[in-house]
Residue, then its C-alpha position, 0 to 999 in steps of 0.5 A: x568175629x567168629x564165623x556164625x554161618x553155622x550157628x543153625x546146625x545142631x549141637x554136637x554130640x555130648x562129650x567131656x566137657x574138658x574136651x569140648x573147652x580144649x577142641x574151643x580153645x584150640x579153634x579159636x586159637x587157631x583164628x588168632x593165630x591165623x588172623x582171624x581174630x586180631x589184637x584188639x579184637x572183641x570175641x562174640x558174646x558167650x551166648x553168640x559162642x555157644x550158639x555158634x559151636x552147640x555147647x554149654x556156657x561153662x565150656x565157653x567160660x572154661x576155654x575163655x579161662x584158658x585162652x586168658x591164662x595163656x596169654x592170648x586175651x583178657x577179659x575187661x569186667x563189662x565190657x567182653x573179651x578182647x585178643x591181645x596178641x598174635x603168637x609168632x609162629x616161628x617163636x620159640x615153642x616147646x610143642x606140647x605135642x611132645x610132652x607126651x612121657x613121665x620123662x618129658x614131664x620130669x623135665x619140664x618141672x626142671x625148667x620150671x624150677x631154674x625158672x619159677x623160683x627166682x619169678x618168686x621172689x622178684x614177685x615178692x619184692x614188685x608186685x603191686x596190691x592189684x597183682x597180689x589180688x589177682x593171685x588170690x582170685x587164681x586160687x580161689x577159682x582153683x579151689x572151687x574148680x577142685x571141689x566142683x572135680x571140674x577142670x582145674x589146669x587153667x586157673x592152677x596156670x593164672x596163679x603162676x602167670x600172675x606171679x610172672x606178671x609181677x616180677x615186672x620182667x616180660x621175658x618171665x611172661x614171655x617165656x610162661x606164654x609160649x610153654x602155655x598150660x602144657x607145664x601143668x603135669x595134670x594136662x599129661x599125666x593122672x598125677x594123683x594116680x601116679x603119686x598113689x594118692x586120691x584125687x581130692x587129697x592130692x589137689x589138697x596138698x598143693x593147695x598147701x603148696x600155692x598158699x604158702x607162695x602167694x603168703x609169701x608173696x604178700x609179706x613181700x618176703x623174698x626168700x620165703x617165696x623162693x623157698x616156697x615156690x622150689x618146695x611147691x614145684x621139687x615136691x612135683x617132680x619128687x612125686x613124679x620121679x618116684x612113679x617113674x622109678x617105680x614103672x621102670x623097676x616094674x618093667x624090668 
């Protein structure tokens, strides 16, 4: 359980709340990872949580969100949220602390490509109607995250974990959870400003992109959702790659 000495002391000063559910994240993170909160452990109540750290219950259900798409809990609908798992420190882990250039970024979208296409269309041939709505819950909760411009990393990164879940192959999801939300290039970079595009038509265009993988996956069309899911990702690194080229002719 959370430590509720504190509970009493004021509510921290008003911030972002994107950064206030990563500060969240990273604490509660911190206590799995240290045994705090062990597997099989049941997380405080959002109020007991907001309480707790002074902030608001979509900061608490935005951090939850990400602890959940990174594999560390899962929520059970009435009952609460549960860990589900002790990450090892000495496992394999690209620091995300290193993802810190357009570079670094381009090269993650290449593992993702040799990675996430073949996820695809394993996807396409296993997955079960349970594990197709759960993609569909994905993007409906990253639609409605990019129409409310709130924080939409963590159900963008649900949407492909889910498709991981459904390859049936746990080294899939093993290898997701360590890279964590760190793949998603917008937890780095302004891509939509890179792209020279607005914000609301840049998430729409992948929008585009996420549909035509998951229509893929439940026409159980394998090839179709490979080719859907190396568009989705090589139209990223693309966009990306041509801003960087474009900042390094700028430099010279």
């Amino acid at each position: 359980m959370l430590d509720m000495e504190n509970q009493s002391a004021p509510p921290r000063a008003r911030r972002k709340h994107r950064s206030l559910a990563q500060e969240l994240v990273t604490e509660l993170s911190e206590r799995i990872r240290t045994g705090g909160l062990k597997r099989g452990d049941k997380l405080p109540t959002e109020s007991a949580i907001m309480e707790e750290q002074g902030v608001s219950r979509t900061v608490v259900r935005e951090a939850i969100s990400r602890l959940q798409a990174s594999g560390l809990v899962e929520t059970r609908h009435g009952i609460g949220t549960f860990v589900l798992d002790t990450p090892s420190p000495s496992g394999f882990r690209i620091d995300p602390a290193t993802i810190v250039t357009l570079r670094d970024v381009l090269a993650i979208l290449e593992l993702r490509i040799s990675l996430e296409v073949e996820s695809a269309g394993l996807a396409a041939q296993r997955r079960s109607a349970e594990q197709l709505a759960d993609m569909r819950a994905a993007l409906d909760a990253l639609s409605e995250s990019a129409a409310h411009a709130s924080d939409a990393v963590g159900a963008d990164f649900q949407f492909h974990m889910a498709i991981a879940l459904s390859t049936g192959n746990r080294y899939f999801t093993d290898i997701m959870n360590h890279l964590g939300t760190s793949i998603i290039p917008r937890t780095r970079l302004n891509s939509a400003r890179l792209a020279h595009d607005d914000n609301q038509h840049y998430m729409s265009r992948l929008s585009r992109e996420h549909e035509e993988i998951y229509d893929a996956i439940a026409r159980q069309d394998s090839d179709a959702a490979r080719a859907a899911m190396r568009l989705h990702l090589t139209n990223s690194r693309e966009r990306l790659r041509h801003a960087h080229e474009e900042a390094e002719s700028q430099r010279a």
